[in-house]
C-alpha positions as a printed Julia matrix, in Angstrom:
88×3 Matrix{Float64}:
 -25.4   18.44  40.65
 -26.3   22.11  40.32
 -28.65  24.11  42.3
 -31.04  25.23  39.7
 -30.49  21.86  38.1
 -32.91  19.76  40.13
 -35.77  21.09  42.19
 -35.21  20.6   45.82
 -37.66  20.39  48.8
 -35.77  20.71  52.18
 -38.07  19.84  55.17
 -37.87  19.75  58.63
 -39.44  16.1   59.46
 -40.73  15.68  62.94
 -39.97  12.25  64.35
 -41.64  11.42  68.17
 -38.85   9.22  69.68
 -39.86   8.89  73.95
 -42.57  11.08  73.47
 -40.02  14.38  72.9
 -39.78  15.64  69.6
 -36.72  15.2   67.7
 -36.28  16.74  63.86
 -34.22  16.14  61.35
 -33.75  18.39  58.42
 -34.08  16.04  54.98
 -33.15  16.94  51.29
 -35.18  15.23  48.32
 -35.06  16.08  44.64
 -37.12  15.52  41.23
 -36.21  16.66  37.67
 -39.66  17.62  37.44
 -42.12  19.24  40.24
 -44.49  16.32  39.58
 -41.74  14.5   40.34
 -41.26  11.58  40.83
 -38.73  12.39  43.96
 -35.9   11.04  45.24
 -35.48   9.23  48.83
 -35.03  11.44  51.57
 -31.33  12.64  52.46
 -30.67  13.83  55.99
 -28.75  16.77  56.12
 -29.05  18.13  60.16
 -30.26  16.19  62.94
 -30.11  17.36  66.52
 -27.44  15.29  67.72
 -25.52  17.88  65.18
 -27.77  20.95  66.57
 -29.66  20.15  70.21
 -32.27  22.14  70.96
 -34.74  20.98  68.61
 -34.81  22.34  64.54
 -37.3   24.02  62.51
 -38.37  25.99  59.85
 -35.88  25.13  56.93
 -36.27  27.04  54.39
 -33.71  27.05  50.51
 -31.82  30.46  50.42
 -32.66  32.05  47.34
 -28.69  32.69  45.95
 -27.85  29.43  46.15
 -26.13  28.41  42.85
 -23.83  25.56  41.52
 -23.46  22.94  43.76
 -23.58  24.19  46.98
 -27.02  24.72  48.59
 -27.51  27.48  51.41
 -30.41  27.02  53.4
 -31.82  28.09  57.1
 -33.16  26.74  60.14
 -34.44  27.54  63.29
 -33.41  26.29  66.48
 -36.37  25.41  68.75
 -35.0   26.63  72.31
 -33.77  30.04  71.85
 -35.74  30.69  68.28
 -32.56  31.91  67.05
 -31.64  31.37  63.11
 -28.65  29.37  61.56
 -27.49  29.74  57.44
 -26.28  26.1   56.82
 -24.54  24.88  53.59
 -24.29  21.41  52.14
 -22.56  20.77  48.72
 -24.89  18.55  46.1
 -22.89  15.63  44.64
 -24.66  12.89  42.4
């Protein structure tokens, strides 16, 4: 699957588990911005990053299948480019 193939929302879903916050970082995708859109794919949780994770957001030169995209980490603020390849 390319890039500019399918649109893509990547969203950093909050998820209370013990009362402490715990995100993931999910991928869905439509044909169509109307959708309809696909079920959610996790792509980072915070067993993978601890510290809690934020703020994802699609980098813009992202092209064929592999997707570049950024999050925050939640106890030092500090920024991380990740990269996932799309398969079908």
């Amino acid at each position: 699957m390319s890039v500019s193939a399918r649109l893509l929302a990547v969203t950093a879903a909050c998820v209370s588990v013990a009362g402490l916050i715990a995100p993931h970082v999910v991928l869905r995708t439509a044909d169509q911005p109307q959708g309809p859109w696909g079920l959610p794919k996790t792509l980072v949780t915070t067993a993978a990053m601890p510290g809690g994770i934020d703020g994802s957001y699609i980098h813009p030169w992202s092209k064929g299948p592999d997707l570049y995209f950024t999050l925050s980490r939640w106890s030092d603020y500090s920024v991380a480019l990740m990269k996932t390849t799309l398969t079908k």
